[in-house]
PQR file of N, CA, C, O and H, with PARSE charges and radii, in Angstrom:
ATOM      1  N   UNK A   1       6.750  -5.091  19.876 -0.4000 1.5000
ATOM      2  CA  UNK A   1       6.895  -4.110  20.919 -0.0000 2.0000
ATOM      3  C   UNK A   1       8.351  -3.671  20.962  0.5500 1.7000
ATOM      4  O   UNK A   1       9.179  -4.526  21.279 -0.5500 1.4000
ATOM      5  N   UNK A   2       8.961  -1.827  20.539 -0.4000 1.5000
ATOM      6  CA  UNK A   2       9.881  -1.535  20.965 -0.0000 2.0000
ATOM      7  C   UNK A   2       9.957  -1.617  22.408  0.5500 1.7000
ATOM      8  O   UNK A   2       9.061  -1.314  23.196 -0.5500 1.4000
ATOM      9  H   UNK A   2       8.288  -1.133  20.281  0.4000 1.0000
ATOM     10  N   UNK A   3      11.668  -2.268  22.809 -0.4000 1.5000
ATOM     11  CA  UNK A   3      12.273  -2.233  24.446 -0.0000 2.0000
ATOM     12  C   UNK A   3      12.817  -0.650  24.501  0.5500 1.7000
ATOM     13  O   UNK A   3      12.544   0.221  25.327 -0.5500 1.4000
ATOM     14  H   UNK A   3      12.396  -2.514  22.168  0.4000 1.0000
ATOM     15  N   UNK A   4      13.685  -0.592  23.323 -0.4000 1.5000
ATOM     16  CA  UNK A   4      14.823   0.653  23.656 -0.0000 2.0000
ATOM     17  C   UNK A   4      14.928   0.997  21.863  0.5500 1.7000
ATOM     18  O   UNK A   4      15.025   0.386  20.799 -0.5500 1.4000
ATOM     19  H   UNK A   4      13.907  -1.299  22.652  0.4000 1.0000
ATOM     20  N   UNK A   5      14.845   2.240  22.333 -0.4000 1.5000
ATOM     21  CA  UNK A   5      15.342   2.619  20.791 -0.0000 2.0000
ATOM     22  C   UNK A   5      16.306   4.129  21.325  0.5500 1.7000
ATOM     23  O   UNK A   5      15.950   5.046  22.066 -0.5500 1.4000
ATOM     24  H   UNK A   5      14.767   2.736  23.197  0.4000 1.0000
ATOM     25  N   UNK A   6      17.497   3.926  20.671 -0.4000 1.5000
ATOM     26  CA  UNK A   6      18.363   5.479  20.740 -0.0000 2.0000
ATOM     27  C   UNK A   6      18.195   5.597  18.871  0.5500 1.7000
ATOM     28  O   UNK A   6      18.477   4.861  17.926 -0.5500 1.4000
ATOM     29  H   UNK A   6      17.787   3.182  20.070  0.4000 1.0000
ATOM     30  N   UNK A   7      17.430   7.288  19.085 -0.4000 1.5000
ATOM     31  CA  UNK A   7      17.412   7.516  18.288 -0.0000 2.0000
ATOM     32  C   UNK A   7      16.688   7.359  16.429  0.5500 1.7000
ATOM     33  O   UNK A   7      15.485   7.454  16.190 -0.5500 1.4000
ATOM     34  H   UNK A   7      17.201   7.886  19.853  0.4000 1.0000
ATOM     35  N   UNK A   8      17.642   7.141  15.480 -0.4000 1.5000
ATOM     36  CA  UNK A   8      16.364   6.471  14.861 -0.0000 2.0000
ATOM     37  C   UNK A   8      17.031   4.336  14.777  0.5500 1.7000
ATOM     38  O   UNK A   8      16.620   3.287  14.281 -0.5500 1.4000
ATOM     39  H   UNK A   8      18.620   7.064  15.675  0.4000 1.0000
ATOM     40  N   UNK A   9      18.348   4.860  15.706 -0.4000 1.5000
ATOM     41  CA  UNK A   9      18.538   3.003  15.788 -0.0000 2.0000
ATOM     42  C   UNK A   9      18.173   2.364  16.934  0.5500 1.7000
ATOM     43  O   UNK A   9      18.412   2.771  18.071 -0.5500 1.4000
ATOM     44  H   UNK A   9      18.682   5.712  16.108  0.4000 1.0000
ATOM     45  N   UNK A  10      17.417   1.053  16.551 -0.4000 1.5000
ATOM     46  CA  UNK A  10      16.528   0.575  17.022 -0.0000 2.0000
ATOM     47  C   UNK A  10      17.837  -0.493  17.715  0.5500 1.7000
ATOM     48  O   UNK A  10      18.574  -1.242  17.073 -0.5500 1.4000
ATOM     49  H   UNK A  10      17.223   0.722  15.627  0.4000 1.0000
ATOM     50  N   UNK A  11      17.821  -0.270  19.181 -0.4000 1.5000
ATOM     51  CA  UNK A  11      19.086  -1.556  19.595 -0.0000 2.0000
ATOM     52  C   UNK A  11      18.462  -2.558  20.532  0.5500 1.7000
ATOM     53  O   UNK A  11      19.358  -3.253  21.012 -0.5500 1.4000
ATOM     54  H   UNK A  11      17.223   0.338  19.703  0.4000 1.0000
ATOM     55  N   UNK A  12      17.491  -2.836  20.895 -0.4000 1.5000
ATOM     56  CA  UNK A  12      16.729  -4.061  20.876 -0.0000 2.0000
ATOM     57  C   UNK A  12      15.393  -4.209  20.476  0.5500 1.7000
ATOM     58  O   UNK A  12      14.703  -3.193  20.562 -0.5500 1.4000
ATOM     59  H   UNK A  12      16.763  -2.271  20.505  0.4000 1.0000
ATOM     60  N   UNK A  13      14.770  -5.414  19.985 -0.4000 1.5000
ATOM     61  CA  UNK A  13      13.568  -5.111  19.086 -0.0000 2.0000
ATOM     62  C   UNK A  13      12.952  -6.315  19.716  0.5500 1.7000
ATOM     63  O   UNK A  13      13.662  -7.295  19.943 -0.5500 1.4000
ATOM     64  H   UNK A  13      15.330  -6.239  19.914  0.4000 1.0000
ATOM     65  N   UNK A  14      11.582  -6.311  20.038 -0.4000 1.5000
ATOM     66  CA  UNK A  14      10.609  -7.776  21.028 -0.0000 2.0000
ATOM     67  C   UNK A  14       9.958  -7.874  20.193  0.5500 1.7000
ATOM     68  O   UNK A  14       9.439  -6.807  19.866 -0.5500 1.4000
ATOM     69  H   UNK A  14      11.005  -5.515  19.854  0.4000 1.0000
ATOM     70  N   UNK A  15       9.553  -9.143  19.319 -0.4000 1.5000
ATOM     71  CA  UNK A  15       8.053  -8.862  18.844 -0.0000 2.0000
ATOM     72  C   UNK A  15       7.803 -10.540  19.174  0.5500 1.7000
ATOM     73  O   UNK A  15       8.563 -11.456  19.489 -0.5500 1.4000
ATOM     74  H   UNK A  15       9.974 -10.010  19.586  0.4000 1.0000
ATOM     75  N   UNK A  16       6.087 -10.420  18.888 -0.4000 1.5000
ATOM     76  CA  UNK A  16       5.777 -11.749  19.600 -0.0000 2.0000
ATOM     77  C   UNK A  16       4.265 -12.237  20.061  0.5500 1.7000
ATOM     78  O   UNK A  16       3.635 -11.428  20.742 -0.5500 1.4000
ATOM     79  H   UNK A  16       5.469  -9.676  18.632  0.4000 1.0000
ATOM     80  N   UNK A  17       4.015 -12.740  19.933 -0.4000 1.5000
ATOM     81  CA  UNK A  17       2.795 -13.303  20.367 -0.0000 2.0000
ATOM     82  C   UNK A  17       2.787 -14.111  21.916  0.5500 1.7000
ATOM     83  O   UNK A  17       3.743 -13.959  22.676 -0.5500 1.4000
ATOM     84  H   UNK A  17       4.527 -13.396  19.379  0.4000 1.0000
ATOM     85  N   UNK A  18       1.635 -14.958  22.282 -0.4000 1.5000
ATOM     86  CA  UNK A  18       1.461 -15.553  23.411 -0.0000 2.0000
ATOM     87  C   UNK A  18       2.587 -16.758  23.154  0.5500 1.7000
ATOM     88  O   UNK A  18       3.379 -17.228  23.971 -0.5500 1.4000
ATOM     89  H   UNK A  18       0.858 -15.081  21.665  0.4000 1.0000
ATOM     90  N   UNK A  19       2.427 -17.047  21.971 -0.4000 1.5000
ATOM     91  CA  UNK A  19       3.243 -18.463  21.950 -0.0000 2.0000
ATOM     92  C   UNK A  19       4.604 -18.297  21.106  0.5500 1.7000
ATOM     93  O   UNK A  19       5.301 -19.311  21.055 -0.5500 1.4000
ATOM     94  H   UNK A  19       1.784 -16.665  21.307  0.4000 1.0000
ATOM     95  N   UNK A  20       5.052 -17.200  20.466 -0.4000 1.5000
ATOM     96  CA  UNK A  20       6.092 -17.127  19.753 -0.0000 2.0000
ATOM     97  C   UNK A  20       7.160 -15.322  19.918  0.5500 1.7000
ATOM     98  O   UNK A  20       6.762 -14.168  19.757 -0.5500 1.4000
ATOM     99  H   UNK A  20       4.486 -16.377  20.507  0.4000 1.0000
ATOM    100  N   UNK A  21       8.166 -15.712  20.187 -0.4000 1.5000
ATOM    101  CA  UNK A  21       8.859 -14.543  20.739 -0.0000 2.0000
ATOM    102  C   UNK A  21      10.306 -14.369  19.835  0.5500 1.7000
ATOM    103  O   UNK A  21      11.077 -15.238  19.428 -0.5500 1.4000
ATOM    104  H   UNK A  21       8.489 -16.649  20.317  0.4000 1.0000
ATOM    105  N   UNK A  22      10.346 -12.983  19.703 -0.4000 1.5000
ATOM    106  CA  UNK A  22      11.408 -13.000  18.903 -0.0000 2.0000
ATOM    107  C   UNK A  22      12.645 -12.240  19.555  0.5500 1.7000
ATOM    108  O   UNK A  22      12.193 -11.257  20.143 -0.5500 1.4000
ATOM    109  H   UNK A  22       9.720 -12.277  20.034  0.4000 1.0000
ATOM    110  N   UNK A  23      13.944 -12.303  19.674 -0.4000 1.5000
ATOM    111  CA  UNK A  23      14.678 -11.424  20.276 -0.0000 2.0000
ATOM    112  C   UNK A  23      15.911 -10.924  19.298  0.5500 1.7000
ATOM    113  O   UNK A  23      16.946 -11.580  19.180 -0.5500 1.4000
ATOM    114  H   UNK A  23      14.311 -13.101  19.196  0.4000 1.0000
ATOM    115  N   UNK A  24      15.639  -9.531  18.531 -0.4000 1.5000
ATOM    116  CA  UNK A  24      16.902  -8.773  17.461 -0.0000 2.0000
ATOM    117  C   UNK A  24      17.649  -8.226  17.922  0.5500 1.7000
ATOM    118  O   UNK A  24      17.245  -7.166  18.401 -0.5500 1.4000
ATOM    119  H   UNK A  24      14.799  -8.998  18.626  0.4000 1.0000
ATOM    120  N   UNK A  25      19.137  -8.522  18.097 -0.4000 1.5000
ATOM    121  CA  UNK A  25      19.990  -7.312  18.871 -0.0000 2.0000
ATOM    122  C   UNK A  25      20.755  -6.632  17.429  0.5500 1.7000
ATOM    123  O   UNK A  25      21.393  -7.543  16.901 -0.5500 1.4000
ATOM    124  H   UNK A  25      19.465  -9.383  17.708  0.4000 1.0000
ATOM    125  N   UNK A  26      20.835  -5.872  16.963 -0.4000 1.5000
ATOM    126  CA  UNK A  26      21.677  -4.815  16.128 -0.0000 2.0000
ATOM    127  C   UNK A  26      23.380  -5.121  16.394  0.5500 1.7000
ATOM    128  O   UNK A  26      24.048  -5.339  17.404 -0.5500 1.4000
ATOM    129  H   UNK A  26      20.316  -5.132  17.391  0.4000 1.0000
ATOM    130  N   UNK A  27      23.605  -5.041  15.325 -0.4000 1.5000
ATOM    131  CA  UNK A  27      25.247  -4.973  15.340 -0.0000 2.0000
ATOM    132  C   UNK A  27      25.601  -3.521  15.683  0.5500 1.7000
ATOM    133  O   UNK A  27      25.358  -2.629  14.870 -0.5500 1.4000
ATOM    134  H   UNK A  27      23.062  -4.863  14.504  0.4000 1.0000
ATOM    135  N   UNK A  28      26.263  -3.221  17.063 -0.4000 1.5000
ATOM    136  CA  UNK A  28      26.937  -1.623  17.149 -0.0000 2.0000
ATOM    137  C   UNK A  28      27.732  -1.990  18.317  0.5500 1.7000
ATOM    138  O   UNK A  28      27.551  -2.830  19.199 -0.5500 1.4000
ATOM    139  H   UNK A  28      26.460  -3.945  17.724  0.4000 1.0000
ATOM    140  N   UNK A  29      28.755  -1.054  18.073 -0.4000 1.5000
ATOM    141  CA  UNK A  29      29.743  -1.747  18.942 -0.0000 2.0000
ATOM    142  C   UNK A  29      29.932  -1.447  20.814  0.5500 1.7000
ATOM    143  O   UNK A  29      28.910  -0.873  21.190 -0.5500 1.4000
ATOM    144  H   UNK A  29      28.902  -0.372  17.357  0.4000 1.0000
ATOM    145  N   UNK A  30      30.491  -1.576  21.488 -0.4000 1.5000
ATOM    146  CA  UNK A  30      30.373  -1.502  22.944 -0.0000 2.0000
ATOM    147  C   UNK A  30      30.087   0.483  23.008  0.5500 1.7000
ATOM    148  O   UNK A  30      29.168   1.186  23.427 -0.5500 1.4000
ATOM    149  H   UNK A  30      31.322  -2.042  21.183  0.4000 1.0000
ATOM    150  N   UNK A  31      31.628   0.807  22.247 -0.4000 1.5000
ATOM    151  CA  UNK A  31      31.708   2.618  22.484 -0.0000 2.0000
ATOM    152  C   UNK A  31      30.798   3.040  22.208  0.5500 1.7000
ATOM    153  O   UNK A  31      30.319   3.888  22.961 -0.5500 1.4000
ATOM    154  H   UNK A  31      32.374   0.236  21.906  0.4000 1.0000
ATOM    155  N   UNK A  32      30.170   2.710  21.125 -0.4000 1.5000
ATOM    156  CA  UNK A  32      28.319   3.197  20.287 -0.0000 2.0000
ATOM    157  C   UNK A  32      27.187   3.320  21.216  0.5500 1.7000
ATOM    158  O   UNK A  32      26.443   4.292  21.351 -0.5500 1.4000
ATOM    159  H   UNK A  32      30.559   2.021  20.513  0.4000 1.0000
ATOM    160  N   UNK A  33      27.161   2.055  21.913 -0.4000 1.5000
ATOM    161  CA  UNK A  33      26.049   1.731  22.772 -0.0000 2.0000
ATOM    162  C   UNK A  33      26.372   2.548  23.960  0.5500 1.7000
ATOM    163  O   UNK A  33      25.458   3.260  24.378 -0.5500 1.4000
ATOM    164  H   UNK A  33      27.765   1.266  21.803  0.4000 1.0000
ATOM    165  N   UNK A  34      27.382   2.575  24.515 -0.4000 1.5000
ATOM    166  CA  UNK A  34      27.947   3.265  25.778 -0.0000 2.0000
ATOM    167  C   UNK A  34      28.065   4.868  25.198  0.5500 1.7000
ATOM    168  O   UNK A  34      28.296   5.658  26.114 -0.5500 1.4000
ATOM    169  H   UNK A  34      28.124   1.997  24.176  0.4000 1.0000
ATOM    170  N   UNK A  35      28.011   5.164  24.563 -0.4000 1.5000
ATOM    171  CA  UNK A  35      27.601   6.820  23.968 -0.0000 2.0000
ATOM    172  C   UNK A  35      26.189   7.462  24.213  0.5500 1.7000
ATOM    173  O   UNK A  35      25.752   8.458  24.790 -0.5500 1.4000
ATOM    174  H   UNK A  35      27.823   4.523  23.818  0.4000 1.0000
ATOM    175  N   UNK A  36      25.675   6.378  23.476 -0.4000 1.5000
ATOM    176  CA  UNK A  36      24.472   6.765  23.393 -0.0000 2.0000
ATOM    177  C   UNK A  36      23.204   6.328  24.732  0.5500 1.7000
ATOM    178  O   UNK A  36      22.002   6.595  24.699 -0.5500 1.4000
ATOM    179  H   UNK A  36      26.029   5.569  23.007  0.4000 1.0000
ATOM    180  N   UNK A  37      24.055   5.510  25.958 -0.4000 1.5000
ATOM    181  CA  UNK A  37      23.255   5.350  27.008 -0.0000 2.0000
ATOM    182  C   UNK A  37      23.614   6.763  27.663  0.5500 1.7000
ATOM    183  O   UNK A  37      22.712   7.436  28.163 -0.5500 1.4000
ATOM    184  H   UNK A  37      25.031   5.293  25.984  0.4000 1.0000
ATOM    185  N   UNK A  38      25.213   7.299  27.657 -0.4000 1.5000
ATOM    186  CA  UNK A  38      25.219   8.137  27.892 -0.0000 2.0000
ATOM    187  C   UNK A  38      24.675   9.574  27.856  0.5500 1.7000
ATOM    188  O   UNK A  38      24.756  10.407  28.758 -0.5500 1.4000
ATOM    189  H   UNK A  38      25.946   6.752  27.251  0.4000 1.0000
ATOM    190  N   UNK A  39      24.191   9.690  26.831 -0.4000 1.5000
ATOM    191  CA  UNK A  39      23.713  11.170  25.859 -0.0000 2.0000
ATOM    192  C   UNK A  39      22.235  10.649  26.668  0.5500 1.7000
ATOM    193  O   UNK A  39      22.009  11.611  27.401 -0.5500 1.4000
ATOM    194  H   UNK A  39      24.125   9.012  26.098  0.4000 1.0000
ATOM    195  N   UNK A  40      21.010   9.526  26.934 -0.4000 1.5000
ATOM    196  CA  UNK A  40      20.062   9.070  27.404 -0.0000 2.0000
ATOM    197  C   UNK A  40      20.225   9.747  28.831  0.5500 1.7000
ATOM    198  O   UNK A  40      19.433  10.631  29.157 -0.5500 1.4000
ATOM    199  H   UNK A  40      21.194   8.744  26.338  0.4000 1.0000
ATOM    200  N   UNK A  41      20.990   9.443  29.474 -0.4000 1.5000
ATOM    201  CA  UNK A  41      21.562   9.170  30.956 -0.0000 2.0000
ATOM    202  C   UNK A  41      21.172  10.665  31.355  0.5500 1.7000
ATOM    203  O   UNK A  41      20.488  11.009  32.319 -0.5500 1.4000
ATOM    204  H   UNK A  41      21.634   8.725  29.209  0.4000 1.0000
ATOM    205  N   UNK A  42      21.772  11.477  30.380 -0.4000 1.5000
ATOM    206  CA  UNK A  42      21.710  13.380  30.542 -0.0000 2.0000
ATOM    207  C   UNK A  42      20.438  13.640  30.136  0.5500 1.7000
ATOM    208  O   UNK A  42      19.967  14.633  30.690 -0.5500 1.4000
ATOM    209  H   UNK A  42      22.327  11.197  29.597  0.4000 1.0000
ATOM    210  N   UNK A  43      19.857  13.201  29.513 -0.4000 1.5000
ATOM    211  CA  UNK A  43      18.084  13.509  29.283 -0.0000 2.0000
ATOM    212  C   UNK A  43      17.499  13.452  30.201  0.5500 1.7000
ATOM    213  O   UNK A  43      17.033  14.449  30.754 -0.5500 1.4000
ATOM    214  H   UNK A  43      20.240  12.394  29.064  0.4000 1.0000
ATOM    215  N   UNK A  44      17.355  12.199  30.641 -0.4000 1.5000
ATOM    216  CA  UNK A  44      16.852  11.788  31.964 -0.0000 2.0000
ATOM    217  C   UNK A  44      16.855  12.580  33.250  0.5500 1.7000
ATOM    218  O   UNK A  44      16.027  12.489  34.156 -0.5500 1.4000
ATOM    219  H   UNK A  44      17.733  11.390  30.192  0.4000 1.0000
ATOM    220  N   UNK A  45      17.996  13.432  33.188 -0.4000 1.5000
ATOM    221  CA  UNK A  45      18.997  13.650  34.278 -0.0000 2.0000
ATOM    222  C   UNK A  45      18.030  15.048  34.144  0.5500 1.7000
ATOM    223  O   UNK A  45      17.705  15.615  35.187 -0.5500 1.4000
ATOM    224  H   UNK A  45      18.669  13.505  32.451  0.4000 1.0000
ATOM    225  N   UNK A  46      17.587  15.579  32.852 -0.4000 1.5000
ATOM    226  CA  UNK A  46      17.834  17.001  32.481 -0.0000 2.0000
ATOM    227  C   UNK A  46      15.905  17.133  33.056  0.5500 1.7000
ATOM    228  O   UNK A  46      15.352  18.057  33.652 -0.5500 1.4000
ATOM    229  H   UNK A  46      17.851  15.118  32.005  0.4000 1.0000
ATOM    230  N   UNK A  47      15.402  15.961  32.619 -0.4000 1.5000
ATOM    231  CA  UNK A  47      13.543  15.858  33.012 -0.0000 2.0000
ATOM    232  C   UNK A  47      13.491  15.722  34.277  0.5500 1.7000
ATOM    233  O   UNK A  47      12.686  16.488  34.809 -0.5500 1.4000
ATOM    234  H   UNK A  47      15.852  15.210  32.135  0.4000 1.0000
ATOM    235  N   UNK A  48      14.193  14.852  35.150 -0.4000 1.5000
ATOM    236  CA  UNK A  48      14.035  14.767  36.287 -0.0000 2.0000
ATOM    237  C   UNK A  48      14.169  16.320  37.099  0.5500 1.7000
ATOM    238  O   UNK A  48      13.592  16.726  38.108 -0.5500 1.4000
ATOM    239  H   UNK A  48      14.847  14.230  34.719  0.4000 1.0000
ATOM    240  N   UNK A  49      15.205  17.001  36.183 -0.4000 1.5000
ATOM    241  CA  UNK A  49      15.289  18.171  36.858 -0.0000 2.0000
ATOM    242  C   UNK A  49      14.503  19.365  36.796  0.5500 1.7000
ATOM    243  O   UNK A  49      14.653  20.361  37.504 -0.5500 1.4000
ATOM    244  H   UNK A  49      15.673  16.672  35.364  0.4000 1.0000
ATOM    245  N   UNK A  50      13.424  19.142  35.647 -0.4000 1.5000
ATOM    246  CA  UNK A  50      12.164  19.507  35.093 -0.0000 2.0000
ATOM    247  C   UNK A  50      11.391  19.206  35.767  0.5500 1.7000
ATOM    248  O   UNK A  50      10.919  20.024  36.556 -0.5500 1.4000
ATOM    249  H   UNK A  50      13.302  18.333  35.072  0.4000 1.0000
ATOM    250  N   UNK A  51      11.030  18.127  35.729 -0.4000 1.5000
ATOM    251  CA  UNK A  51       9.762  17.599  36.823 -0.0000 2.0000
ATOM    252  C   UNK A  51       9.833  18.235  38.188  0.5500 1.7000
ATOM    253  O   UNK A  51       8.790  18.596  38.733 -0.5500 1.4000
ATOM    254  H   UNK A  51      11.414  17.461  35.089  0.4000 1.0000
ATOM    255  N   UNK A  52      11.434  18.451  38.985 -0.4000 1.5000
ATOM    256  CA  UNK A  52      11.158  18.430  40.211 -0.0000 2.0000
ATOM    257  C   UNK A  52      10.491  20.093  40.321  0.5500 1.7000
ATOM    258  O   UNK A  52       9.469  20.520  40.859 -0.5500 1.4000
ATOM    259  H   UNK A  52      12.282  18.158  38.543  0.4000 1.0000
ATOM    260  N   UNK A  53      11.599  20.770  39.539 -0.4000 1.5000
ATOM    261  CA  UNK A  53      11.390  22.763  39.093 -0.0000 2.0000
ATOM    262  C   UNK A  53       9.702  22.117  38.905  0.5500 1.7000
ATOM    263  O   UNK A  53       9.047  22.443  39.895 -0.5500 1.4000
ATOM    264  H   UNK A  53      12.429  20.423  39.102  0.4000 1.0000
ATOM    265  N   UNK A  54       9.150  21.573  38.233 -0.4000 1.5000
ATOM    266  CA  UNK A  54       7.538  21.733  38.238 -0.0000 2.0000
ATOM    267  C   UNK A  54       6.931  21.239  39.146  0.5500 1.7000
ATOM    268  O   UNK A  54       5.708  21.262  39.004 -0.5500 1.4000
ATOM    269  H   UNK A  54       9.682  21.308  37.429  0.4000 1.0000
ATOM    270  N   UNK A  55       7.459  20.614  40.396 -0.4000 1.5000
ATOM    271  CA  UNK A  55       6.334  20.344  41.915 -0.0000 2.0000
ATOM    272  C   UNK A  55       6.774  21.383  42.454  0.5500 1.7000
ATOM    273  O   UNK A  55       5.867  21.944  43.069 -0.5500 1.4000
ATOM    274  H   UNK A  55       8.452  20.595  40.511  0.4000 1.0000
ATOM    275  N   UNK A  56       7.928  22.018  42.532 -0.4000 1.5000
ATOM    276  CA  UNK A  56       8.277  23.123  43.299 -0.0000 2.0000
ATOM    277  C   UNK A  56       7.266  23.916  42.824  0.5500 1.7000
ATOM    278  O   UNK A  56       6.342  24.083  43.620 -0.5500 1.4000
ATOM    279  H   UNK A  56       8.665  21.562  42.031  0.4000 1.0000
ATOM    280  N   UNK A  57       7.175  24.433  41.796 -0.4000 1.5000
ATOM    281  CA  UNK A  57       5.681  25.614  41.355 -0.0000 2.0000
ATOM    282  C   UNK A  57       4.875  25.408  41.996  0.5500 1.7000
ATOM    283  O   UNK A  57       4.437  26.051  42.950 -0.5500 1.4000
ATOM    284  H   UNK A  57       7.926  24.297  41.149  0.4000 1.0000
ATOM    285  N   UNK A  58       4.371  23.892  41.284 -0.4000 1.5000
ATOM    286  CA  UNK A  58       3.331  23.548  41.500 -0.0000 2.0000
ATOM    287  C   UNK A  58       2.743  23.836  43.508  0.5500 1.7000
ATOM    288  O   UNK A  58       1.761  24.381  44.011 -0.5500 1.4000
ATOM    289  H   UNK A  58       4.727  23.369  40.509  0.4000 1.0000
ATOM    290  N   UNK A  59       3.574  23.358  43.899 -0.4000 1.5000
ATOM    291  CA  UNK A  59       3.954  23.221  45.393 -0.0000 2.0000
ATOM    292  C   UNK A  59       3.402  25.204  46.099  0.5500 1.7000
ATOM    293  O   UNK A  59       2.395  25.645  46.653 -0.5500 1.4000
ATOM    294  H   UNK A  59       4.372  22.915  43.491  0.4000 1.0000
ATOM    295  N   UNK A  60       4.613  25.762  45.686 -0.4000 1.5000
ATOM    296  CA  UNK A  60       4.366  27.580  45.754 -0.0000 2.0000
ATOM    297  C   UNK A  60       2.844  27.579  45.323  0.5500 1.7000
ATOM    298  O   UNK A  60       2.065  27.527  46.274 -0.5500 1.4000
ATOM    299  H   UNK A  60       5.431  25.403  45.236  0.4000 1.0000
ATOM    300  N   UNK A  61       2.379  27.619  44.283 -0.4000 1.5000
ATOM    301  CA  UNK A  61       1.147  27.992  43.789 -0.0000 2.0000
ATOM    302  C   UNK A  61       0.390  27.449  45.167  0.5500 1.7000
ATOM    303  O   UNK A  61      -0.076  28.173  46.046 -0.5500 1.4000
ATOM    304  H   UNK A  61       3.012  27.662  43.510  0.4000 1.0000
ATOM    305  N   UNK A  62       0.384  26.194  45.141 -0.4000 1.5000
ATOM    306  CA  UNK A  62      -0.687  25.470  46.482 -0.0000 2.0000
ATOM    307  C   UNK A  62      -0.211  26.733  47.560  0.5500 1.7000
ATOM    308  O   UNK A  62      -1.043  27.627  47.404 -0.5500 1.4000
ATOM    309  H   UNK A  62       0.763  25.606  44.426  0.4000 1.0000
ATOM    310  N   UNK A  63       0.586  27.062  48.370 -0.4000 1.5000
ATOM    311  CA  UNK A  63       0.817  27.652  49.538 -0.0000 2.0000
ATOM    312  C   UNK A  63       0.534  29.187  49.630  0.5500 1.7000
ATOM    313  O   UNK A  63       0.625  29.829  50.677 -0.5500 1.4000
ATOM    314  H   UNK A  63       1.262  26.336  48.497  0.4000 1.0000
ATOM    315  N   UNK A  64       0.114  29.796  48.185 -0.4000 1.5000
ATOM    316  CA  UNK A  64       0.002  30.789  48.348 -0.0000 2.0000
ATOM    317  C   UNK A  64      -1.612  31.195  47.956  0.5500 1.7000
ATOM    318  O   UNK A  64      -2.038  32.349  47.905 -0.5500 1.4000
ATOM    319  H   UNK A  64       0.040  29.274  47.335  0.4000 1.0000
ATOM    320  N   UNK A  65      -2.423  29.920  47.684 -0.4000 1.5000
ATOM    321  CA  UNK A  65      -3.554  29.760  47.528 -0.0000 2.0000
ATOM    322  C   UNK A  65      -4.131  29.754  45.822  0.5500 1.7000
ATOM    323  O   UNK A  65      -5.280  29.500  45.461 -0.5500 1.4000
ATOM    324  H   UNK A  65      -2.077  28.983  47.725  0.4000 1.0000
ATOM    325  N   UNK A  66      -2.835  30.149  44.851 -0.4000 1.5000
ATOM    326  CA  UNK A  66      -3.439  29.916  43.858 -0.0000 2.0000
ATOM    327  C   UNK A  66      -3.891  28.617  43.069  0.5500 1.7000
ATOM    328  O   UNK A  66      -3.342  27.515  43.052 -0.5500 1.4000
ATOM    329  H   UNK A  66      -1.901  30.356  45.144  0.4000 1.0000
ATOM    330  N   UNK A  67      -5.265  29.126  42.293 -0.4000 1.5000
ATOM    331  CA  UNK A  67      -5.967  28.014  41.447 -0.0000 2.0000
ATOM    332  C   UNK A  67      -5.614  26.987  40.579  0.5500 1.7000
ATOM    333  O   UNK A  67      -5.921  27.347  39.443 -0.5500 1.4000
ATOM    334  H   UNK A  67      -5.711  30.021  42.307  0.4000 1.0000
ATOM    335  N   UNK A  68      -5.116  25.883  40.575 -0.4000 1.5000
ATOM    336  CA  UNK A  68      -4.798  25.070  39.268 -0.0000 2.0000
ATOM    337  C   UNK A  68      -5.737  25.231  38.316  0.5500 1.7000
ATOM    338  O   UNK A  68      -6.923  25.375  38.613 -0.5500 1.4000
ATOM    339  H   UNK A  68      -4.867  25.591  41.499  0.4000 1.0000
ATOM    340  N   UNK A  69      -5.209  25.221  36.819 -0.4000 1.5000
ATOM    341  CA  UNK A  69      -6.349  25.309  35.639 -0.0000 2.0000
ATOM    342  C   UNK A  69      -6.743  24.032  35.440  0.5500 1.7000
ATOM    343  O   UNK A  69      -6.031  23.043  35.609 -0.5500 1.4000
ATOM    344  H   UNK A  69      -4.246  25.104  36.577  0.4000 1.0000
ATOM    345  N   UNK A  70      -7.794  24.040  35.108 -0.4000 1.5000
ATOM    346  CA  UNK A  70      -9.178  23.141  34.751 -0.0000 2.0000
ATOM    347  C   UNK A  70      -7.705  22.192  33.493  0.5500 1.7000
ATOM    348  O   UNK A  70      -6.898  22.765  32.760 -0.5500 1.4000
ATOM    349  H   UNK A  70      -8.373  24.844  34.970  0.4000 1.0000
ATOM    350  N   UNK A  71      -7.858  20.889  33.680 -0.4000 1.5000
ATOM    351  CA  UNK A  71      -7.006  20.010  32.080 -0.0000 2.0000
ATOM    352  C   UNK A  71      -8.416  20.116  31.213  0.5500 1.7000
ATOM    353  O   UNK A  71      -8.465  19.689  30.059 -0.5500 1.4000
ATOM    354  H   UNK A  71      -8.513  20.424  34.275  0.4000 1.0000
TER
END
């Protein structure tokens, strides 16, 4: 089971069964890791701000009586 992956580097890796567990941490250094939580941090930042712009629609549409489409 991937925990976290930035990118195509994989910086912690779980694998494991009921009775046997494995824990891989990657060699990269503090600035690397702290870059790339960063560059994460603004994604996050950028969907959340997506999601909310899409209840707001979503929200208008309800109040003005229009139909949601069938999924």
């Amino acid at each position: 089971m991937e925990l976290m992956s930035f990118g195509e580097r994989n910086i912690l890796y779980f694998s494991g069964d009921n009775t046997q567990h494995v824990l891989q941490a990657l060699n990269a250094s503090s600035e690397t890791l702290m870059m790339e939580l960063q560059q994460h941090r603004v994604l996050l930042e950028k969907k959340d701000k997506e999601i909310e712009y899409l209840k707001e629609i979503i929200s208008l549409l309800k109040k003005t009586g229009a139909q949601e489409p069938a999924p």
